[in-house]
Backbone as CSV, one residue per row, in Angstrom:
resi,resn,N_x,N_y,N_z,CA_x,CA_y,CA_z,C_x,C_y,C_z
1,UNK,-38.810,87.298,-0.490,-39.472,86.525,0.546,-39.817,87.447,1.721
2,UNK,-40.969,87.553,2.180,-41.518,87.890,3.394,-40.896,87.497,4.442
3,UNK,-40.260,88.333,5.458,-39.887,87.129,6.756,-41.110,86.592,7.892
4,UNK,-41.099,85.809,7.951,-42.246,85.185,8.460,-42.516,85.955,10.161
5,UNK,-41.519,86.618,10.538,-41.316,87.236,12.045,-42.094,88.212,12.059
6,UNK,-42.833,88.681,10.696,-43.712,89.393,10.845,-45.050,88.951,11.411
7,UNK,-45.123,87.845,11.127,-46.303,87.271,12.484,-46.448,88.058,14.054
8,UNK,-47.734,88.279,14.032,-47.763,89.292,15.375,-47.647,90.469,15.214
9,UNK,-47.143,90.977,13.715,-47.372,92.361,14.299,-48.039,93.098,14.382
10,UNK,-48.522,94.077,15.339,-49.827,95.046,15.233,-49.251,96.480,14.965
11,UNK,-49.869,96.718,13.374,-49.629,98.331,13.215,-50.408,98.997,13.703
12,UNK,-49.932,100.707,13.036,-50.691,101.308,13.994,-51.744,101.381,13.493
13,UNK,-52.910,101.800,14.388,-54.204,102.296,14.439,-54.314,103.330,13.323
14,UNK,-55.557,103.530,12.784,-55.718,104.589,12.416,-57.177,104.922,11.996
15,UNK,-57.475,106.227,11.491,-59.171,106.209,11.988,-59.739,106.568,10.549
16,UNK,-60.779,106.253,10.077,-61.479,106.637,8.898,-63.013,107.332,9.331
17,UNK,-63.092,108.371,8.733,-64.618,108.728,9.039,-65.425,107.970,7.228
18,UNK,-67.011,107.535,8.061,-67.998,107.316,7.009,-68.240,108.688,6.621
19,UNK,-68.590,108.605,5.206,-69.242,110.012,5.023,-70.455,109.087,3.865
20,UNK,-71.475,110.439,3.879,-72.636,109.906,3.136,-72.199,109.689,1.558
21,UNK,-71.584,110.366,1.129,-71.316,110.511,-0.228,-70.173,109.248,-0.500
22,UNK,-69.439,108.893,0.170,-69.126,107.511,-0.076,-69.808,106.250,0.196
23,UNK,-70.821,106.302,0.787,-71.558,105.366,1.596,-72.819,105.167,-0.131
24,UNK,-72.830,106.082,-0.373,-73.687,106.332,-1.631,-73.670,105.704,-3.204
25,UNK,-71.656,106.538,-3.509,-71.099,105.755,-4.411,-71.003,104.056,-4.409
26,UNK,-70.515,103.609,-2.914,-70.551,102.014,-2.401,-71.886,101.684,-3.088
27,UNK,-72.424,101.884,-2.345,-73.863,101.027,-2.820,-74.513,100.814,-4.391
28,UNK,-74.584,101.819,-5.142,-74.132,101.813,-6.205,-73.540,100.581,-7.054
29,UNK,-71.923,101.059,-6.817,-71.503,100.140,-7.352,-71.599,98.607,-7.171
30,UNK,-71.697,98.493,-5.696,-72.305,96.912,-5.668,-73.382,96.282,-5.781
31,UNK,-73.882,97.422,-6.517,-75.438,97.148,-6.610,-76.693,96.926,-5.258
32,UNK,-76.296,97.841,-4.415,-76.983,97.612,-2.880,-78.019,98.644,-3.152
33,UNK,-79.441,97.931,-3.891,-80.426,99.195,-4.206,-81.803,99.402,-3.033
34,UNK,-81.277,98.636,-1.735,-82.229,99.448,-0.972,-81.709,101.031,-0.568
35,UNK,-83.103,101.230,-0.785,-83.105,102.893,-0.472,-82.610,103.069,1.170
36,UNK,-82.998,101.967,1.641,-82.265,102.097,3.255,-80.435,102.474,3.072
37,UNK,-79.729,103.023,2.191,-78.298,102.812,2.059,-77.989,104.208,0.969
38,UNK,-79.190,104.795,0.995,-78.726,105.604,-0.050,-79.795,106.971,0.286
39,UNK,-80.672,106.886,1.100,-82.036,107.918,1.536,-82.065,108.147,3.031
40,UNK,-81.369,108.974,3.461,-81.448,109.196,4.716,-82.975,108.989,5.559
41,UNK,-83.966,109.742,4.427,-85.405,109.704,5.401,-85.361,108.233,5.510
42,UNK,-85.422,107.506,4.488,-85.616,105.718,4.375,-84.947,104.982,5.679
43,UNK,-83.569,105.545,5.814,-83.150,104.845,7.017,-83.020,105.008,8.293
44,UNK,-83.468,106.591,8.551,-84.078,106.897,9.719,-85.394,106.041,10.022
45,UNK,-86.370,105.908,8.981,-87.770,105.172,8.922,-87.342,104.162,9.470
46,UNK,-86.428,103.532,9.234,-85.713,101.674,9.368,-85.411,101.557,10.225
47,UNK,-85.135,102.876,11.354,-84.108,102.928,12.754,-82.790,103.153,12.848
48,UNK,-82.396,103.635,11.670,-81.031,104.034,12.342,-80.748,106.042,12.048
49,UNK,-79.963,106.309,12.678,-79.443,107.310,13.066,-79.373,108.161,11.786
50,UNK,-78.451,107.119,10.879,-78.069,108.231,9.506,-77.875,106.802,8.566
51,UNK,-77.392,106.998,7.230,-77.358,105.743,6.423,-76.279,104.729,6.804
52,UNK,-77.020,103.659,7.151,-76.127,102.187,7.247,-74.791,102.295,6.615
53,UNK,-73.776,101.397,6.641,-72.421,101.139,6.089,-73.314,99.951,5.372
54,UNK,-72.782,99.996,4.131,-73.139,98.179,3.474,-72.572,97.380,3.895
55,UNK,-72.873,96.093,3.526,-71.804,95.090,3.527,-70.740,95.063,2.839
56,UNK,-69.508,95.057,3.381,-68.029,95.055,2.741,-67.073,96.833,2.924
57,UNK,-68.209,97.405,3.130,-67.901,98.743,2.436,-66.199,99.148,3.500
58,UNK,-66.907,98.610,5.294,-65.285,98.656,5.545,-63.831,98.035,4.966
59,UNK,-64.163,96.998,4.324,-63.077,96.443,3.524,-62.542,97.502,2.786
60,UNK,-63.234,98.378,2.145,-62.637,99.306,0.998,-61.663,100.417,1.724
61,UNK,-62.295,101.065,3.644,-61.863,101.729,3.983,-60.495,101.372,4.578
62,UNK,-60.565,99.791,4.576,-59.237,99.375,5.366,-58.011,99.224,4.114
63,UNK,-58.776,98.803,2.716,-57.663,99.109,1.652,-56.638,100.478,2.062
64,UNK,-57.414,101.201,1.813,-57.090,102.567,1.132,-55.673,103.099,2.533
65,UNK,-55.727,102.386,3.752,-54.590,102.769,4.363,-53.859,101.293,4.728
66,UNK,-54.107,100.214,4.207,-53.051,98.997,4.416,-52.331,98.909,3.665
67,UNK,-51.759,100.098,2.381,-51.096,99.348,1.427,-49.510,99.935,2.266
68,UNK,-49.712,100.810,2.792,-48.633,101.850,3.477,-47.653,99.970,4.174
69,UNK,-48.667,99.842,4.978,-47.851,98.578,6.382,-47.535,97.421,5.305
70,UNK,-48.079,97.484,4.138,-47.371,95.989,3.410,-46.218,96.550,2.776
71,UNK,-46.099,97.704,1.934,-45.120,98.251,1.725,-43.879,98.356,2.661
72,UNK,-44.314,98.620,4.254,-43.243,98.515,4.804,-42.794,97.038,5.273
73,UNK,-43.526,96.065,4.830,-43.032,94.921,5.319,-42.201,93.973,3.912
74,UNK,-41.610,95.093,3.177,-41.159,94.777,1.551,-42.105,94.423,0.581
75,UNK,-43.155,94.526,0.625,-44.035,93.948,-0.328,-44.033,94.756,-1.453
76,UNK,-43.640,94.514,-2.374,-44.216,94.845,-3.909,-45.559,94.962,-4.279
77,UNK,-46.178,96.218,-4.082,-47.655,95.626,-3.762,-48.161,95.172,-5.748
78,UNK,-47.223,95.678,-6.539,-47.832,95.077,-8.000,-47.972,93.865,-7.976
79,UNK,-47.007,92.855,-6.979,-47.189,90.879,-6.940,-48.406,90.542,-6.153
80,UNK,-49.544,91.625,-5.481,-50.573,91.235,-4.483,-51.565,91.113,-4.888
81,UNK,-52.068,89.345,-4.670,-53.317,89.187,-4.856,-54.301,89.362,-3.818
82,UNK,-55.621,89.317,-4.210,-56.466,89.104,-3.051,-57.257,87.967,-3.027
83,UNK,-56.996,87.218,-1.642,-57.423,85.767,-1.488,-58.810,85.620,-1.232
84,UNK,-58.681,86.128,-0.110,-60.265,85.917,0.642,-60.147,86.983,1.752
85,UNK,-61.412,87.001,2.515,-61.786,88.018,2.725,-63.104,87.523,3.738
86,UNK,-63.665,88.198,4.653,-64.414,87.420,5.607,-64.737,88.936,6.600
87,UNK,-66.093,88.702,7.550,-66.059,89.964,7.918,-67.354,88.947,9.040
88,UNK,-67.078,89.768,10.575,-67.998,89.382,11.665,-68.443,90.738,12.184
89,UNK,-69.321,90.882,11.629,-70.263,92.205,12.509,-70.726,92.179,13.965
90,UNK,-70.982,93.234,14.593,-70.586,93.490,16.178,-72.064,94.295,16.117
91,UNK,-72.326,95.446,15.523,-72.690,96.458,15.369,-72.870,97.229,14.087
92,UNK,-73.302,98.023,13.450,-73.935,98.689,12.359,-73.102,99.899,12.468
93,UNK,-72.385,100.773,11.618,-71.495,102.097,11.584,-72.547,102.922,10.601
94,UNK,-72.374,104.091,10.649,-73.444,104.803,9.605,-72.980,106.026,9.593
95,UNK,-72.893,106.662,8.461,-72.561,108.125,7.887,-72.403,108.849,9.379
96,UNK,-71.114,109.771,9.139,-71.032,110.095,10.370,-69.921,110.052,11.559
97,UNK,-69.762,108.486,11.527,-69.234,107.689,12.365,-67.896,107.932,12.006
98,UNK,-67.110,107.928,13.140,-65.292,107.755,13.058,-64.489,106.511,13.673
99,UNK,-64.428,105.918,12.918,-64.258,104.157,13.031,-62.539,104.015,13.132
100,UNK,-62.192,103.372,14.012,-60.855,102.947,14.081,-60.442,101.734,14.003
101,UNK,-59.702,101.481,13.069,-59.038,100.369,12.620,-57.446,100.117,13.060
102,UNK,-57.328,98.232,14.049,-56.148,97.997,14.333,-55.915,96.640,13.911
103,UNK,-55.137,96.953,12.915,-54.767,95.758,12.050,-53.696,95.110,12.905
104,UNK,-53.425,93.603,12.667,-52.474,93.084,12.850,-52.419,91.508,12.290
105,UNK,-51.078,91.623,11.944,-50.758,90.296,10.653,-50.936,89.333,11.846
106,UNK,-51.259,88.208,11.253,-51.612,87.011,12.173,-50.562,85.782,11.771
107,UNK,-50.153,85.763,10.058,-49.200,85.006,9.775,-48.682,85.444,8.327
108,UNK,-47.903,84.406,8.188,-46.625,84.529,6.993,-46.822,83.683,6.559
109,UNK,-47.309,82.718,5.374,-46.452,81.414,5.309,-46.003,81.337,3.988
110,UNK,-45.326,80.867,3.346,-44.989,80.099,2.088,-46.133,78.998,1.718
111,UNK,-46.357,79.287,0.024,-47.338,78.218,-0.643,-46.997,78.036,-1.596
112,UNK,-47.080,76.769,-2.212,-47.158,76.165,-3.855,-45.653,76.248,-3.466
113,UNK,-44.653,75.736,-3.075,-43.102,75.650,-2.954,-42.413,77.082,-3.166
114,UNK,-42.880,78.079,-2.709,-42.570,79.211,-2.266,-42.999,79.935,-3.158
115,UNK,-43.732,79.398,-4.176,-44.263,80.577,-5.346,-44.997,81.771,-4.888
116,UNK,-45.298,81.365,-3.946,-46.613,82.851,-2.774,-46.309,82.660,-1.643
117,UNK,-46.080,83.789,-1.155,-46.305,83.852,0.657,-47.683,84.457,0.880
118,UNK,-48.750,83.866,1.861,-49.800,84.106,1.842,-49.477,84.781,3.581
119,UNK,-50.422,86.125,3.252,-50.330,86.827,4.210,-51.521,87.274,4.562
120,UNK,-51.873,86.797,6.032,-53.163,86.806,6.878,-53.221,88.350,8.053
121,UNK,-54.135,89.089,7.639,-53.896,90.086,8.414,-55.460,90.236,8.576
122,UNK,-55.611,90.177,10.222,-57.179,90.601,10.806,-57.119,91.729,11.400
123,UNK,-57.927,92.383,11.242,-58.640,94.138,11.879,-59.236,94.159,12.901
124,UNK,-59.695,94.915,13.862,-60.655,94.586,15.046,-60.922,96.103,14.475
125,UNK,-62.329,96.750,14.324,-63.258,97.781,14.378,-63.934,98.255,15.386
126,UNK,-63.787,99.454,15.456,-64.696,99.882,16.717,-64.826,101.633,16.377
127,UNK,-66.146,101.809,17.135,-66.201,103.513,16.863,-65.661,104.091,17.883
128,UNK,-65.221,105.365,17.804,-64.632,106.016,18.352,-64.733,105.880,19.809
129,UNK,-65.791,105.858,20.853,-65.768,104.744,21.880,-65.208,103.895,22.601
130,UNK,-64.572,103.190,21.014,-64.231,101.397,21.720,-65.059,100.277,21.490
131,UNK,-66.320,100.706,20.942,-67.159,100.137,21.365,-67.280,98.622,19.904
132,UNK,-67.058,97.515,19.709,-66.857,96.789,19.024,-68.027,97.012,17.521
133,UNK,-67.354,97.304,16.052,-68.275,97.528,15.049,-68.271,96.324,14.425
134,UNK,-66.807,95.775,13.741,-66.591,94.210,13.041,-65.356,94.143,13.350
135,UNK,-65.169,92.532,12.846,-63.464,92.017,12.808,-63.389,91.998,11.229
136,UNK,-62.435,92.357,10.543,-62.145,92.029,9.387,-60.983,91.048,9.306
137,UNK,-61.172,90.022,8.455,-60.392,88.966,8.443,-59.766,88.928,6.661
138,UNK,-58.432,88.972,6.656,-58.314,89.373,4.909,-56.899,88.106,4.619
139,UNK,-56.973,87.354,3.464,-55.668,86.439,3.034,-55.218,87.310,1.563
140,UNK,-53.649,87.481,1.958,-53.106,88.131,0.440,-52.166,86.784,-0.073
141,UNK,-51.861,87.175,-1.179,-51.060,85.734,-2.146,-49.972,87.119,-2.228
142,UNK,-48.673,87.006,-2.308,-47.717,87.461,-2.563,-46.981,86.727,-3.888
143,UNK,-46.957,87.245,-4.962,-46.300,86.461,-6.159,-44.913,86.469,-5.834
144,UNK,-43.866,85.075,-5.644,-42.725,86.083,-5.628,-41.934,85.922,-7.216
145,UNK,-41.087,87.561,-6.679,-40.536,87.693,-8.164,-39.502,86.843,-8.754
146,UNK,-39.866,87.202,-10.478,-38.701,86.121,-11.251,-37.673,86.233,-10.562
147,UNK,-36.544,85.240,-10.314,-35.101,85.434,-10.335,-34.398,86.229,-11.190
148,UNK,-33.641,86.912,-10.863,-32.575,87.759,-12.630,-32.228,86.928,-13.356
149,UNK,-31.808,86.886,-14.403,-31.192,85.542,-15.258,-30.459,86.630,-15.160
150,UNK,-28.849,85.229,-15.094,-27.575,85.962,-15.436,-27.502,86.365,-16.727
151,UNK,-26.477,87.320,-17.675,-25.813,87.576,-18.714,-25.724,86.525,-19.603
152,UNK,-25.711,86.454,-20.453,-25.175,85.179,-21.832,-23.849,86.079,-22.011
């Protein structure tokens, strides 16, 4: 079981740079085939600086360092599902950019008679600045584990 006192807490910060060559693979795989996301001349043409971030693509960057803070909050991360997921844009990030991410769990609760603790953790984004990029809003399902069966 999760203790629910983890509500409120804000880990630490930490910073991810965009780079083009991930910004590239992303699109790709989600099938994002404007050339605005993958052709620098294309998205200079479009107005921006260097290639756009897609949609979602910060989700992937906030994976790759949240598994550390669930781990420390006991999580088994093999029992973690992913619920939902939600995202409010501020601003546009693009190859380049050094984006800082400050997560903090918003709640704990128990679901289905304790079969899952669903765990709500929102992000606030911003580039190096301060200057507001998105909020990421994310729900995990926590399976919890079998009981031991005693000995026969």
């Amino acid at each position: 079981m999760i203790d629910p006192s983890y509500a409120g807490t804000r880990f630490a910060s930490f910073t991810a740079d965009v780079e083009r060559g991930r910004l590239r693979q992303f699109a790709a795989a989600v099938g994002a085939d404007d050339d605005v996301f993958v052709d620098v001349a294309v998205a200079r043409a479009a107005g921006h600086p260097d290639l756009p971030v897609p949609p979602t693509f910060l989700f992937g960057l906030e994976l790759e360092h949240s598994q550390n803070a669930l781990a420390g909050m006991g999580v088994e991360l093999t029992r973690v599902l992913h619920i939902e997921q939600g995202f409010v844009y501020h601003s546009t990030a693009h190859a380049g950019d050094r984006l800082v991410f400050a997560p903090v769990i918003v709640s704990v609760r128990s679901h289905r008679g304790g079969a899952l603790e669903l765990v709500t953790r929102d992000t606030a984004v911003t580039d190096a600045d301060g200057t507001p990029v998105a909020d990421l809003h994310q729900v995990l399902a926590v399976r919890r584990a079998p009981a031991a069966r005693e000995p026969a």
